[in-house]
C-alpha positions as CSV (number, residue, x, y, z in Angstrom):
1,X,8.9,24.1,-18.1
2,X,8.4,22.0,-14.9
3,X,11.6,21.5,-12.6
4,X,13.4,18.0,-12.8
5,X,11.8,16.9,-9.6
6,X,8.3,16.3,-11.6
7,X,10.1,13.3,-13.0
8,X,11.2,11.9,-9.4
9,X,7.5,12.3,-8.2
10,X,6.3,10.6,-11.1
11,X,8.9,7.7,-10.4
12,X,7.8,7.5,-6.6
13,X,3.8,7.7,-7.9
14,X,4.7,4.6,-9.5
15,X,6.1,2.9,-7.0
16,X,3.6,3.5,-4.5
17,X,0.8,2.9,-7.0
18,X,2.1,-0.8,-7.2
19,X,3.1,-0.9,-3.4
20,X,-1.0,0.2,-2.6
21,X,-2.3,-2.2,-5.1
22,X,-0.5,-5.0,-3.6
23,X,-1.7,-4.0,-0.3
24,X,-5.3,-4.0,-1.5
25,X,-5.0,-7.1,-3.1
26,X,-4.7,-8.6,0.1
27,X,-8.2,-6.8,1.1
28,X,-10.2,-8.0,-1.6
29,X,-12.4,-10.5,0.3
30,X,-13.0,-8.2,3.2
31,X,-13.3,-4.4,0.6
32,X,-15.2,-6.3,-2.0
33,X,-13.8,-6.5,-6.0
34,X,-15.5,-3.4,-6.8
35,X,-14.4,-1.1,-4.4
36,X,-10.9,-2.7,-4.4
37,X,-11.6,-2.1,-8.8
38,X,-12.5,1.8,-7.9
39,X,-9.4,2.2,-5.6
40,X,-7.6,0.9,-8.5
41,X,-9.1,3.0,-11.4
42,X,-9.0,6.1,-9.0
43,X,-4.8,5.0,-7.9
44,X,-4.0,4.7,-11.7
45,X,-5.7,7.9,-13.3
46,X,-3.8,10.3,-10.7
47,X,-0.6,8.6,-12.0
48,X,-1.9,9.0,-15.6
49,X,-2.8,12.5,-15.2
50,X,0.5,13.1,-13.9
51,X,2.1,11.8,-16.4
52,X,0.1,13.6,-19.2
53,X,1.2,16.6,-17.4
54,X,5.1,16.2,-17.6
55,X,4.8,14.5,-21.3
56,X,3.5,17.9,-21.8
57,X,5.7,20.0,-20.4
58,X,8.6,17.8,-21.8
59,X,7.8,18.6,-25.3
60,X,10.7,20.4,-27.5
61,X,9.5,23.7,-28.6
C-alpha cells in the first residue's frame, strides 16, 4: 500500500489541472481549439491515471 501522501498529490493534480485549463482557456485564439483540446485530454488522463492508481491501491484486502 501507497503512503498517504498519494492522496495530497492527487488533491494538488487537481487543482493545478483546473488552474492550467483556465490558463489555456485564455490561449485559445492564439494555440488554436485543437491543440488547446490535446493539452486538455493529455492534462486530464495523467490525473485519471493517477487516480486509477490510488483507487487501486486503496482497495480493502
Amino acid at each position: 500500500m501507497y503512503p498517504q501522501y498519494i492522496r495530497y498529490f492527487l488533491i494538488i493534480s487537481v487543482i493545478t489541472d483546473i488552474a492550467l485549463i483556465a490558463y489555456l482557456s485564455t490561449l485559445i485564439e492564439e494555440i488554436g481549439f485543437f491543440f488547446f483540446f490535446l493539452l486538455v485530454i493529455l492534462l486530464l488522463s495523467g490525473t485519471y491515471l493517477l487516480y486509477t492508481v490510488y483507487k487501486r491501491n486503496n482497495r480493502n484486502p
